[in-house]
C-alpha positions in Angstrom: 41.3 124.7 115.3 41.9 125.9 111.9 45.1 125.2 109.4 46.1 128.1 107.7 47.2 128.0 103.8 49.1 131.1 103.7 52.6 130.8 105.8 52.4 133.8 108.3 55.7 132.8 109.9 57.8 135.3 108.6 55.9 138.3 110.2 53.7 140.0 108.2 51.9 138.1 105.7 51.6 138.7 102.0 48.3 139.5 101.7 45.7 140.6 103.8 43.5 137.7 103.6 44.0 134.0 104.1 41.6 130.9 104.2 41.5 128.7 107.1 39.8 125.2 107.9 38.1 124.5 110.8 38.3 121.3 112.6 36.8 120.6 116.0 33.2 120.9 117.2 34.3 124.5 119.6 32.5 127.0 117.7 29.6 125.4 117.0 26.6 126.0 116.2 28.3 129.4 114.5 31.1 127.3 112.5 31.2 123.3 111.8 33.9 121.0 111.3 35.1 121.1 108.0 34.1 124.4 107.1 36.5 127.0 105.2 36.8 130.5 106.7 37.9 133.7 105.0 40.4 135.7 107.3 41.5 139.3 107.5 45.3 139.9 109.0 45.8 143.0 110.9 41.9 143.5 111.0 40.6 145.9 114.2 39.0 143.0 116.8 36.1 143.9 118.7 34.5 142.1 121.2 31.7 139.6 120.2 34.1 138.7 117.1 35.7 135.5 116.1 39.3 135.3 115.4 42.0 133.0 114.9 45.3 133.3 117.2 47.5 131.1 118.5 47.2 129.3 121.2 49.1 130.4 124.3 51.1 127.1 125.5 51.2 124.9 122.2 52.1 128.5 119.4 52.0 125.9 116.7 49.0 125.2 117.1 46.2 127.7 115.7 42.6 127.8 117.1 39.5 129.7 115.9 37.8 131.5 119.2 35.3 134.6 119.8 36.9 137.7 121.5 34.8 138.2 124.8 36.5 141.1 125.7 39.8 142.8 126.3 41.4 142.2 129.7 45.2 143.3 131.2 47.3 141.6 129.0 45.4 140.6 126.4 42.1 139.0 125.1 39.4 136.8 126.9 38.4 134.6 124.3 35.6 131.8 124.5 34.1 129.4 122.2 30.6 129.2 121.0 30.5 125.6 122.2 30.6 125.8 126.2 31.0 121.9 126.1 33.7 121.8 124.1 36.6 123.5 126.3 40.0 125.2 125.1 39.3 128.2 125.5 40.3 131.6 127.8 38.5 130.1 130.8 41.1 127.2 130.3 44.5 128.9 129.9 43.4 132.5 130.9 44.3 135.5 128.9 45.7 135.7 125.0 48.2 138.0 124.5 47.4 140.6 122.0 50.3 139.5 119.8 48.7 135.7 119.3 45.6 137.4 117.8 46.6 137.1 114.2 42.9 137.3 112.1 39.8 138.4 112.3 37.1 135.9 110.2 35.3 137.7 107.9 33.3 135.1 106.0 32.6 130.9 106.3 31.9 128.6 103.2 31.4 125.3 103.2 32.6 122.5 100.4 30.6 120.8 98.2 28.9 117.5 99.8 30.6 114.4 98.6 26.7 112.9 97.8 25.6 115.1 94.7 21.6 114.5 94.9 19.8 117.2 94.0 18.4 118.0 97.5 21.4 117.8 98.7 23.1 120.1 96.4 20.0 122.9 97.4 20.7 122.6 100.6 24.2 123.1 100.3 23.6 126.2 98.2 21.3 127.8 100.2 23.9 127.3 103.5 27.1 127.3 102.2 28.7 131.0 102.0 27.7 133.5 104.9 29.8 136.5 106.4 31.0 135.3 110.1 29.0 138.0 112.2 30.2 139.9 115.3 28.0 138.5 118.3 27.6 141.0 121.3 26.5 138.6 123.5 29.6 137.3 124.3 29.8 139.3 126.9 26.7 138.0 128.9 27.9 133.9 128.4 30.9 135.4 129.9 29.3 136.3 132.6 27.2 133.3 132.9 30.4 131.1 133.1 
């Protein structure tokens, strides 16, 4: 469940892209607590990709799920995490209007420990582009 820096209140936002933290262990192993995701506003959502929206019964609150695919009124979304819960198999349907990003790309900060292993590490795992995964559709089968 992700807090978003850019205010999207108003409607539309400024720009086209915001950053987002994640916190919660619901999309892992594809996206960690603590990590910083680039978002795209308005973006065309296909199943298989992840997306923040909001959630249906608490709208303040903002949570980072993968599309599973489109349904009468809206979106079946699922997290990566089948052990983690809060997701579509919990509260059912999203309605097309709480989809407000699609993630684009995941980063993660600098470790606090600055050894020189550790800083490799973090280099070699520490920017990707978030990836549309097809196989939701199976694990929503399998469910």
């Amino acid at each position: 469940m992700p807090e978003l820096s850019q205010d999207i209140e108003r409607g539309r936002p400024l720009l086209p892209f915001g950053v987002a933290e994640v916190t919660g262990p619901s999309m892992v192993p594809t996206l960690h607590h603590g990590d910083r995701l680039v978002v795209q506003y308005g973006a065309r959502i296909r199943p298989g990709d992840v997306v923040v929206l909001r959630h249906p019964f608490q709208q303040d609150l903002l949570v980072v799920k993968r599309a599973a695919e489109r349904r009468e009124g809206g979106w079946w979304v699922l997290g990566d995490n089948a052990y983690a819960g809060g997701d579509s198999t919990d509260y059912g349907t999203v309605p097309e209007d709480l989809v407000l990003a699609k993630v684009r790309f995941r980063y993660r900060p600098l470790p606090p420990q600055r050894s020189p292993l550790a800083l490799v590490r973090w280099a070699w795992s520490a920017a990707r582009p978030v990836l549309s995964d097809r196989s939701a559709s199976r694990r929503l089968r399998a469910r």
